[in-house]
C-alpha positions as CSV (number, residue, x, y, z in Angstrom):
1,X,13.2,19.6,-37.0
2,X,11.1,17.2,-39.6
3,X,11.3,13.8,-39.9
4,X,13.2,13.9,-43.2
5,X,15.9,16.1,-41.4
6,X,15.9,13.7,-38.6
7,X,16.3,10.5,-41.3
8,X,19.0,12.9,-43.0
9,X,21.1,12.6,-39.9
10,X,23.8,10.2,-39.6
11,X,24.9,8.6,-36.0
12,X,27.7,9.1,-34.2
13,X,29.2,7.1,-31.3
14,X,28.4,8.2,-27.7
15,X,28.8,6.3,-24.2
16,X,28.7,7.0,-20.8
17,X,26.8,10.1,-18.6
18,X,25.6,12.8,-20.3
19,X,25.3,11.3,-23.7
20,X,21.8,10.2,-23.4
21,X,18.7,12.2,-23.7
22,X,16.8,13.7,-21.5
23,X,13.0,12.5,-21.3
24,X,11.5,15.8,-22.8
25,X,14.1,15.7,-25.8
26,X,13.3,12.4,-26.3
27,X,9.1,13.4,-26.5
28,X,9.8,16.0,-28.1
29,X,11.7,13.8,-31.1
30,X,8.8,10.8,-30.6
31,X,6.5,13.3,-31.9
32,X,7.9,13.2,-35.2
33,X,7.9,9.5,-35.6
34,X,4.1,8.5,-35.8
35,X,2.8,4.7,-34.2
36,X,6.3,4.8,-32.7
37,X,6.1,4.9,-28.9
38,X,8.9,5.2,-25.7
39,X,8.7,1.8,-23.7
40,X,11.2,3.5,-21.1
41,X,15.0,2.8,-22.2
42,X,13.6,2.2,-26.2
43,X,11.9,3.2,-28.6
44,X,9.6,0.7,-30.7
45,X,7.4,0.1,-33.4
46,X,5.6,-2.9,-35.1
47,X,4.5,-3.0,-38.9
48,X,2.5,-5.1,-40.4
49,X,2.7,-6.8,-44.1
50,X,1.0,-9.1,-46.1
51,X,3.0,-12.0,-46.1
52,X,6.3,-13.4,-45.0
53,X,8.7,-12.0,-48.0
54,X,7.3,-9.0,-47.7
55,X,8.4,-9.0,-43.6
56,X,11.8,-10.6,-45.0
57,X,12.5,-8.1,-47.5
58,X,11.9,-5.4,-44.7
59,X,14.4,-6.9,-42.4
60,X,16.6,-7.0,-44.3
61,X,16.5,-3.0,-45.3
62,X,16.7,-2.6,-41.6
63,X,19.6,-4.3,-40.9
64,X,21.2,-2.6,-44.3
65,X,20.5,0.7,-42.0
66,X,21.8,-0.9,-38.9
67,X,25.1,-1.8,-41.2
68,X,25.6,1.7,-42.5
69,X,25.2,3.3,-39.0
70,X,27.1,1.0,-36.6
71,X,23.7,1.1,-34.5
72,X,22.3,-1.9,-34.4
73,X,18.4,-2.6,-33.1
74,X,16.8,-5.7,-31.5
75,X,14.3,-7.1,-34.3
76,X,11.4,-9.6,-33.7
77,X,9.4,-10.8,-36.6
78,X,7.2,-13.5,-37.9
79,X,5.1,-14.2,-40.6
80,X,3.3,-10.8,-41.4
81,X,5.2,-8.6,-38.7
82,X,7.8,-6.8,-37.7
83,X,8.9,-4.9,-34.2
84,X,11.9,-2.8,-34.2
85,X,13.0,-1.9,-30.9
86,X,16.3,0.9,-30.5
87,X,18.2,1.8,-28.0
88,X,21.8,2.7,-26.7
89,X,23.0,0.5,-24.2
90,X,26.5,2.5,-23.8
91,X,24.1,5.2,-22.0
92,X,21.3,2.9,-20.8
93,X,18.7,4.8,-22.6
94,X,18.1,6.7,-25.4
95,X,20.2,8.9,-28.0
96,X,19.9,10.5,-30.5
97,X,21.0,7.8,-32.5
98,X,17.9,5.9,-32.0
99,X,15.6,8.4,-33.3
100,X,17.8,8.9,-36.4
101,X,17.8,5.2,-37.4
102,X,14.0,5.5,-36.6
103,X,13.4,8.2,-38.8
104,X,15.3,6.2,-41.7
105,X,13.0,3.0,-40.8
106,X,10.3,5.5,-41.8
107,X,11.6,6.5,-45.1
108,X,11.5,2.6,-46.2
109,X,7.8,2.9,-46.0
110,X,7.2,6.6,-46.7
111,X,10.1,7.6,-49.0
């Protein structure tokens, strides 16, 4: 898989056992999203901008994504950054969902 098949995808809902992923499917998808990293039941990344609209306008796109997939992240941000954090708390951990949206946080930056 590449990361513009991954961003391609579109989530679905899952909850409960057996819907998460396992922790080599999850490395094995990590790989293909480069400066994110697992911090155990998420997935995260920080960017960096120039200056606060910049950071605004970028919010905003994510939580356009988060809108059109019905998978929502936790977003921290100040002036000239940005941390998106996703996970799936109906499995307590990760799905495949959260590397999707990820992958489509990548494509605002690297279309």
């Amino acid at each position: 898989m590449t990361l513009s098949e991954l961003a391609a995808g579109k989530c679905t809902p899952c909850s409960g056992p057996g819907q998460g992923l396992d922790a080599a499917s999850s490395a094995e998808l990590l790989r293909l999203l480069p400066g994110w990293e697992n911090t155990g039941n998420e997935i995260a990344r920080t960017y960096s901008f120039n200056n606060y609209a910049e950071t605004l306008d970028f919010v905003h796109e994510v939580a356009g994504i988060a809108g059109r997939e019905d998978h929502h992240p936790d977003i921290a941000f100040g002036y000239n950054r940005c941390r998106v954090a996703w996970s799936t708390h109906s499995v307590n951990g990760l799905s495949m969902n959260d590397f999707i949206c990820a992958a489509k946080v990548e494509a605002l930056l690297n279309p």
